[in-house]
N, C-alpha and C positions, 0 to 999 in steps of 0.2 A: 504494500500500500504506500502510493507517495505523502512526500510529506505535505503536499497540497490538498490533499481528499482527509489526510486526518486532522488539517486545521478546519475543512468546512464541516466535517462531523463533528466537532466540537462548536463551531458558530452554532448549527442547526439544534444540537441540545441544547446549548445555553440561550438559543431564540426560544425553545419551549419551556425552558425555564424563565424567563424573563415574562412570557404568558400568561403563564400559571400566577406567580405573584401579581400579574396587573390581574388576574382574575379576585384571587381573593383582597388584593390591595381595594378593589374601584367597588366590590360589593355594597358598600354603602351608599355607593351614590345613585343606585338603582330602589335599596331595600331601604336604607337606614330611619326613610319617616315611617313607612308601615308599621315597621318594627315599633317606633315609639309608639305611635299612636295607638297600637292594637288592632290594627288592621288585619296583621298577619302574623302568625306564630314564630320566631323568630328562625327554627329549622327548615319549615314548610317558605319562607320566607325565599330562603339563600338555596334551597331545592328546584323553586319555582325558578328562579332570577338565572340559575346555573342554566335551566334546560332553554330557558331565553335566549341565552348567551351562545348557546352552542349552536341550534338555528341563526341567529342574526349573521354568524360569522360566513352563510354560505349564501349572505343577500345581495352585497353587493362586492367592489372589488377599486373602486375607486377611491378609496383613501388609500389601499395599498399601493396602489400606482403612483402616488404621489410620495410617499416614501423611498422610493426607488429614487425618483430623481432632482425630489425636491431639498434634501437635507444636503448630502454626501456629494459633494463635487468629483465623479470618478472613471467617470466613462461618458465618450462621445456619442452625444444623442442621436446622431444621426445614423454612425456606423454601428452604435451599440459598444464597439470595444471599448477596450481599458481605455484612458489618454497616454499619450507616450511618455515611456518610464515609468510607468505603473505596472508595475509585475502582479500577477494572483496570488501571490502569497501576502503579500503588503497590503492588499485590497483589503481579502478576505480577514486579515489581524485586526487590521482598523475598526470593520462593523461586529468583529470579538469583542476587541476590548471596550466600543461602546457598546455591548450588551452587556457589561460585567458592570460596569460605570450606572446605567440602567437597574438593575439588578440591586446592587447593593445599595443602592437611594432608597427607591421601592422600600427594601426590607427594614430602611434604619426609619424612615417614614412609619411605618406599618409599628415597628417597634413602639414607638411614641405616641401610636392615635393618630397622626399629622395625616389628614387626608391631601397629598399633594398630588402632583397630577405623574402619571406613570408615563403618559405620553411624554410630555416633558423632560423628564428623569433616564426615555429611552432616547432623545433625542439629545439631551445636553450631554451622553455620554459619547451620541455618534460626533460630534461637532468637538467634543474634545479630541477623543482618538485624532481624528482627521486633522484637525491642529498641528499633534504633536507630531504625526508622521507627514503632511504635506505644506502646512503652514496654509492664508487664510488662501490661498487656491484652491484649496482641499476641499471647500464649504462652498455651498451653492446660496448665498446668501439673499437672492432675490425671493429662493423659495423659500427658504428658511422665515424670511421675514412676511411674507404675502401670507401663507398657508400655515404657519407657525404662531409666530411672536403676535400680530396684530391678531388675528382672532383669540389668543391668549388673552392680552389686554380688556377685548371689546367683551369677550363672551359672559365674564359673570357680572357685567352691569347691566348687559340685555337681557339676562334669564332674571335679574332679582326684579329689575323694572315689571317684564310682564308678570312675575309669580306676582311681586305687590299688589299690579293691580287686577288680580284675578283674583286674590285675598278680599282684596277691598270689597269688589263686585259680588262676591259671593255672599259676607257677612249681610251687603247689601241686601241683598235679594231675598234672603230667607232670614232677615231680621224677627219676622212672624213666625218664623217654625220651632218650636219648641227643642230645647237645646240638645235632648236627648237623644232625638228621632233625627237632628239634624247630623247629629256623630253619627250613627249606624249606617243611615246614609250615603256619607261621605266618606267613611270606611271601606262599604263595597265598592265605592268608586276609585278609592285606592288601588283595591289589588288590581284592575282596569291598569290605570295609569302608573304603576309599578312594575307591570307586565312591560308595559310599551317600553319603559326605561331601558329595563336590563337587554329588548329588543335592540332598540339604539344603540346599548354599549356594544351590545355584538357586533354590529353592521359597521363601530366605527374602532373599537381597540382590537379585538382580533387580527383585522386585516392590520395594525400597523407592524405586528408582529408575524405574517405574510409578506407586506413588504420588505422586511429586513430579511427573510431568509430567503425572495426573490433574490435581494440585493447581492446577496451570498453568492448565489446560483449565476447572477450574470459574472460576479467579480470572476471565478471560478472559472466558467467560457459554457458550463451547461446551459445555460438560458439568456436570451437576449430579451431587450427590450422591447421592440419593435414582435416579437413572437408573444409577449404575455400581452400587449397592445390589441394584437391581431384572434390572438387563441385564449388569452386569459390564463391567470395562476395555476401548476396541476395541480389536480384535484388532492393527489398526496399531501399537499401543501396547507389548504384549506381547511381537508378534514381533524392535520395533525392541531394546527392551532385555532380551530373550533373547541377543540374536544378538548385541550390545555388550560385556555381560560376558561369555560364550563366549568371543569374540577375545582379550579381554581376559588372558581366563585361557591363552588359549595365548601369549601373546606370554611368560607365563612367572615374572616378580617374583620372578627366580630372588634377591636380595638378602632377599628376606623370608625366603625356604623356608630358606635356609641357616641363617637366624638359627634360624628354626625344627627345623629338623631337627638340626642340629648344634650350636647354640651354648646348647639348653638343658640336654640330657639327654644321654648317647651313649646312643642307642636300639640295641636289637634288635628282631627282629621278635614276639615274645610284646608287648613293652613299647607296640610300636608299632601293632598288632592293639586292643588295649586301648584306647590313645587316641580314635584311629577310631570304636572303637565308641558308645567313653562320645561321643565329639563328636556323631556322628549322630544317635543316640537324642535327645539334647536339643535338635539343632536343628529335628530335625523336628517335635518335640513343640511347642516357641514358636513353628514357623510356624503347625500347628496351629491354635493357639488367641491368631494376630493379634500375637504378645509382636514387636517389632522389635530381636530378640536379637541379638548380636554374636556373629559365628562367631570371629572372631578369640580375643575372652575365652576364650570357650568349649575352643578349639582349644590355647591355648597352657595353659591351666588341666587340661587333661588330660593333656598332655605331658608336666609338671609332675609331675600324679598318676603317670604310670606310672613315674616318678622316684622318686617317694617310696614308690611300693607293692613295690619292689622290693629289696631289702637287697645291700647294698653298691655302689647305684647310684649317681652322682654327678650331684647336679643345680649346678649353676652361679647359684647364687642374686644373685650380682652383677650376670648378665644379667637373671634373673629381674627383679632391681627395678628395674632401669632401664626395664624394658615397662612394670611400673607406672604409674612413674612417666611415662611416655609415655600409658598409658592414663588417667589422672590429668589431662594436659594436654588431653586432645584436646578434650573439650567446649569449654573457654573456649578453648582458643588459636584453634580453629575459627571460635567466637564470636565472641572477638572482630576476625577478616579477615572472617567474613560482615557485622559490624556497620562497620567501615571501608570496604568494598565498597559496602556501602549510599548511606555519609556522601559517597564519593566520585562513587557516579553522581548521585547525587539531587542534590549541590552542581553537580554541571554541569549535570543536568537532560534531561529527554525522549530523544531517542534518539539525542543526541549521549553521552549519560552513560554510556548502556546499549553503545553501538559504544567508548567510553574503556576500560570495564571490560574488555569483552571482549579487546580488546587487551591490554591489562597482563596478565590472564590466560592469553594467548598467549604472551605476552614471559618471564613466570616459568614458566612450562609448559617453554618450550625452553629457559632458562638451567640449570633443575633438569634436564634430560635430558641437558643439555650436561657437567654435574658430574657424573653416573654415568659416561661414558664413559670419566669421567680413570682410575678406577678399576673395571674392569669384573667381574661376577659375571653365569656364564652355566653352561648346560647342562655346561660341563670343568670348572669349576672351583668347582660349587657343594657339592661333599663334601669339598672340599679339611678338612685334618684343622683342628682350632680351638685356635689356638695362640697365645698373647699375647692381650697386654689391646688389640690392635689389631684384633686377629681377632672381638673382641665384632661388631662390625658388618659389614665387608668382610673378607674374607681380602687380606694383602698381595699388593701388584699386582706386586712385584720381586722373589715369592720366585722359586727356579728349578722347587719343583715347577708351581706355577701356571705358569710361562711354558711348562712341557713339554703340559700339559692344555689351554691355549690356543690352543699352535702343532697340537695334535692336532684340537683341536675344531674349528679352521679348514680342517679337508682333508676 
C-alpha cells in the first residue's frame, strides 16, 4: 500500500470522525427546546433528530460542492488538477490536519457546554492547515468570505429577529386561550418543527463532511470536480457520512442541549415553536443555495429571539456572551491546531507524520472524554433547573437533586 492511499485512509476516518462529533456536538440545536419544554422525552428526543439527520444527508448535495472549492485554494477549477507544485501527498495532509484542528475544537466545545458552531471549527482548521503548508494562496478567500464569514455574521440576527417576532405574534394571537391548553398545543407543534430542524441539519452538516472527503478524493486524483458536478458525490460517500452524524446525534451532547435549552432562555412551548421555526426556515434556505451556514448560530440566535420577543422573559445575557465569545474563537483557535497539526506531521514527514498525528489525536480525543465523565450530563439530568454561575456550563455533579435523577436514570 502507498504511502498516498494510507494518508487518504486516514483523512477518510478522521472525516467520519469529525461527523460523528458534529453529530452529537449540533444535537441541540435541532432538540434542545423540546427537551426543555417537555415536548419530547429527552431519549425519544435525540432518536427522532438522529433518524432526521441520517435522511437529510441524502437530500441535497450543494453545500458539499461548495466545500470543495470554496474554503481550500488547491486545484484548478477548470482542469480539476492539483495547481503546480502541489503534490497529493501535501494536499491530502492539509485537509488531515484541518480535520484534526476541527475535531478537537468540537470536543473541547462539547466538553464545556459551548455550543459553537462545528462548521466553523471544520473550516478554521482547513484554513489553518492550508496557511501553514501554502501561505495565504493556499485559501480561496473570496469563498471563504461570500459563503462562510458573512453568512456567519448575518445569520443569528436574522433567525433571532424572525423567532422574536413570531414570539411576539403568537403571544398575540392567543392572548385569549387559556394558558394550559395553549402549552399542549404548542408542544405538538414542536415535535412538527423539531423534526424539520434536525431535517435541515442533515441537508446542511453532513454534506460538509462529504465535501471534505470529496476534497480528499480529488486531492488524491480518484475524483475530479467537474465528474461530482456532472454525476454527483458516490453514493459510498453519502451513505458513510449520513449514517456518522445520525449516530452521532443519538449518542446525545446532552452538555450542549442543556446549555441550550436551559441556560439561555427559560422557554415555553409558544417560545420554543418559534425558535424551531425561524431555525428551519433559514437553514434550509442556505443549504439551498450552497451558503455552509452554521446551524449552531443560527439555533442559538433564535433562542435568543424568542427571549426577547417575549415581555417579561428573561434571557441570561452573561451566557449569551460567553457563546460569543466562543463563537468569536472558533475560527482561529481551530486554525490555528489545524496549522500546528500540519507543522507537526510535515516536520516528521510521510506516513510516519500522518500515523504521529493520528495518535495525538486519539490520545486528546480520550483525555477530553475522560474529563466529561468527572462530571456527567445525561438524559436525568439535562433539565436539571440552572442555578449558579457554575451551572453556566454543567449543572453541579454533588447536588442531591442531580444525584436523585442519576440514581433514576440508571434503573
Amino acid at each position: 500500500m502507498t504511502a498516498e492511499m494510507i494518508i487518504l485512509i486516514l483523512l477518510v476516518v478522521t472525516a467520519v470522525g469529525f461527523d460523528f462529533t458534529n453529530g452529537f456536538h449540533d444535537t441541540g440545536n435541532a432538540m434542545a427546546t423540546s427537551i426543555a419544554t417537555g415536548a419530547l422525552k429527552p431519549k425519544t428526543a435525540v432518536a427522532l433528530s438522529a433518524i432526521l439527520n441520517l435522511i437529510g444527508g441524502f437530500l441535497s448535495v450543494e453545500v458539499a460542492l461548495t466545500v470543495t472549492t470554496s474554503v481550500l485554494n488547491i486545484q484548478d477549477h477548470d482542469s480539476g488538477a492539483l495547481l503546480p507544485g502541489l503534490d497529493a501527498q501535501t494536499a491530502m495532509f492539509i485537509i488531515f490536519a484541518g480535520l484534526v484542528g476541527g475535531i478537537l475544537w468540537n470536543l473541547l466545545t462539547w466538553l464545556f457546554g459551548i455550543p459553537s458552531s462545528s462548521s466553523h471549527a471544520l473550516f478554521g482548521g482547513l484554513v489553518g492547515a492550508g496557511l501553514a503548508a501554502l501561505g495565504t494562496s493556499g485559501i480561496n478567500w473570496n469563498g471563504l468570505t461570500g459563503k462562510v464569514i458573512i453568512p456567519a455574521l448575518l445569520s443569528p440576527f436574522i433567525a433571532g429577529a424572525i423567532a422574536a417576532v413570531g414570539v411576539w405574534l403568537v403571544f398575540r394571537v392567543t392572548r385569549g386561550v387559556n394558558e394550559k391548553h395553549r402549552e399542549s398545543g404548542f408542544r405538538a407543534g414542536q415535535i412538527a418543527t423539531a423534526s424539520l430542524v434536525s431535517l435541515a441539519h442533515g441537508t446542511g452538516d453532513a454534506q460538509k463532511t462529504m465535501g471534505v472527503i470529496a476534497l480528499g478524493l480529488i486531492a488524491h486524483g480518484t475524483l475530479t470536480s467537474q465528474s461530482i458536478e456532472e454525476n454527483g458525490l458516490p453514493v459510498w460517500i453519502i451513505v458513510v457520512c449520513a449514517g456518522a452524524i445520525g449516530l452521532g446525534t443519538y449518542m446525545g451532547g446532552w452538555r450542549v442541549i442543556r446549555t441550550l435549552g436551559k441556560g439561555l432562555v427559560e422557554l415555553d412551548a409558544p417560545q420554543g415553536m418559534a425558535a424551531e421555526a425561524s431555525s428551519a426556515a433559514i437553514i434550509l434556505t442556505s443549504s439551498h443555495l450552497g451558503m455552509a451556514l452554521s446551524t449552531t448560530h443560527v439555533a442559538t440566535g433564535s433562542i435568543i429571539g424568542s427571549g426577547v420577543g417575549r415581555p417579561g422573559a428573561k434571557v441570561r445575557w452573561n451566557v449569551a456572551g460567553r457563546l460569543v465569545v466562543g463563537w468569536v474563537l472558533t475560527l482561529p483557535a481551530a486554525a490555528i491546531v489545524g496549522a500546528l497539526t500540519y507543522l507537526l506531521g510535515a516536520g516528521i514527514g510521510g506516513i510516519g507524520g500522518a500515523v504521529a498525528v493520528f495518535i495525538v489525536l486519539l490520545a486528546l480525543a480520550g483525555f477530553i472524554y475522560y474529563r466529561s465523565q468527572l462530571q456527567k450530563v445525561h438524559a436525568g439530568n439535562v433539565n436539571e433547573e440552572w442555578e449558579g454561575a457554575d451551572a453556566e456550563l454543567t449543572p453541579a455533579s454533588d447536588s442531591p437533586s442531580q444525584t436523585r435523577l442519576e440514581n433514576g436514570a440508571s434503573r
